[in-house]
C-alpha positions, 0 to 999 in steps of 0.5 A, a space after each residue: 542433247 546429242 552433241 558429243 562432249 570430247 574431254 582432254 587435250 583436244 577441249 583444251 588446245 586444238 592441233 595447230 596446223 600450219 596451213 592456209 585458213 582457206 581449206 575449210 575441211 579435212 579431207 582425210 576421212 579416217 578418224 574413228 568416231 564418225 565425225 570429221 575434222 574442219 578448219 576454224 580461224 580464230 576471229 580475234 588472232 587469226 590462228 587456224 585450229 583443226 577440231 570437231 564440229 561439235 567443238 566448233 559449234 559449242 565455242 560458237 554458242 558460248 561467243 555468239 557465233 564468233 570462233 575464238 581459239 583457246 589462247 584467246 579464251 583465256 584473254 577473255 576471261 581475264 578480260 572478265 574478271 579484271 573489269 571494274 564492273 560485270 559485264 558481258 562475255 560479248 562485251 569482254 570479247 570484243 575489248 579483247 579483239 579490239 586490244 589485239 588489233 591494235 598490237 597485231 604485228 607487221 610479219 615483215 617488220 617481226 622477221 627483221 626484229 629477229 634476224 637483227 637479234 641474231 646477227 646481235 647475238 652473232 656479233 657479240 660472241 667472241 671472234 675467237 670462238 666464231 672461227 675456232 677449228 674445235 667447234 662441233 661442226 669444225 671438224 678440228 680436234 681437241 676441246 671437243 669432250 666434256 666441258 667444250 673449248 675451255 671454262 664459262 666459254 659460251 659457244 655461238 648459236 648453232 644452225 638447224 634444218 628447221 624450226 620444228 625439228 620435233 614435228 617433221 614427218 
């Protein structure tokens, strides 16, 4: 066997990139085993991985042919184990896709859901605490030390730049 077997996080979780699923390779060239990167799309969920081909090839073998990601590993596995009788990784799989077809959000209607729970969560914060001058970004002095604007007091949700501050580049 010639295929190169990678133990660590990248056997366990690829890196997820945020980018559309139609690139279908890296083109950076400079990784130091020799061996490129390619973009797979998961059959059942849809999330792109960045990985190895030899990963890509050895998660096809063991799903015949289909590209799952770990997530959805996991969920066939379970899927497996929970069945009333044996049945088959093929079988397991395609229950899995199945269920997650069914229950697979609209985007639209799942940004709508969270913006109405942030005007929510706005809303029922106190009208004092939404405009008191001693809030961080106020500017206002006072309450600003150890323990905020007074006691049990909860302070609104505050605004960043980015949802990944962590990964910015």
């Amino acid at each position: 066997m010639s295929a190169k077997v990678h133990v660590g996080a990248e056997d366990d979780i690829a890196a997820v990139k945020l980018q559309p699923p139609e690139l279908p390779k890296a083109a950076d060239g400079d990784d130091d085993e020799g061996e490129g990167e390619e973009f797979a799309k998961c059959d059942c969920c849809g999330l792109t991985e960045e990985c190895t081909p030899a990963y890509v090839a050895r998660i096809r073998g063991r799903y015949d042919g289909r590209w799952i990601c770990g997530l959805c590993s996991e969920a066939v596995e379970e899927v497996i184990l929970r069945s009333d009788g044996p049945i088959t990784t093929a079988e397991a799989l395609d229950r899995h896709m199945s269920f997650s077809r069914s229950f697979r959000p609209n985007p639209k209607e799942h940004l709508i859901s969270a913006m109405r729970q942030l005007l929510r969560r706005s809303l029922d914060s106190p009208r004092a605490m939404r405009s008191t001058p001693s809030s961080p970004r106020g500017g206002g002095g006072g309450g600003d030390e150890a323990g905020g604007g007074g006691e049990g007091v909860r302070r609104p949700l505050g605004r960043s730049g980015s949802c990944f501050s962590s990964i910015g580049g």
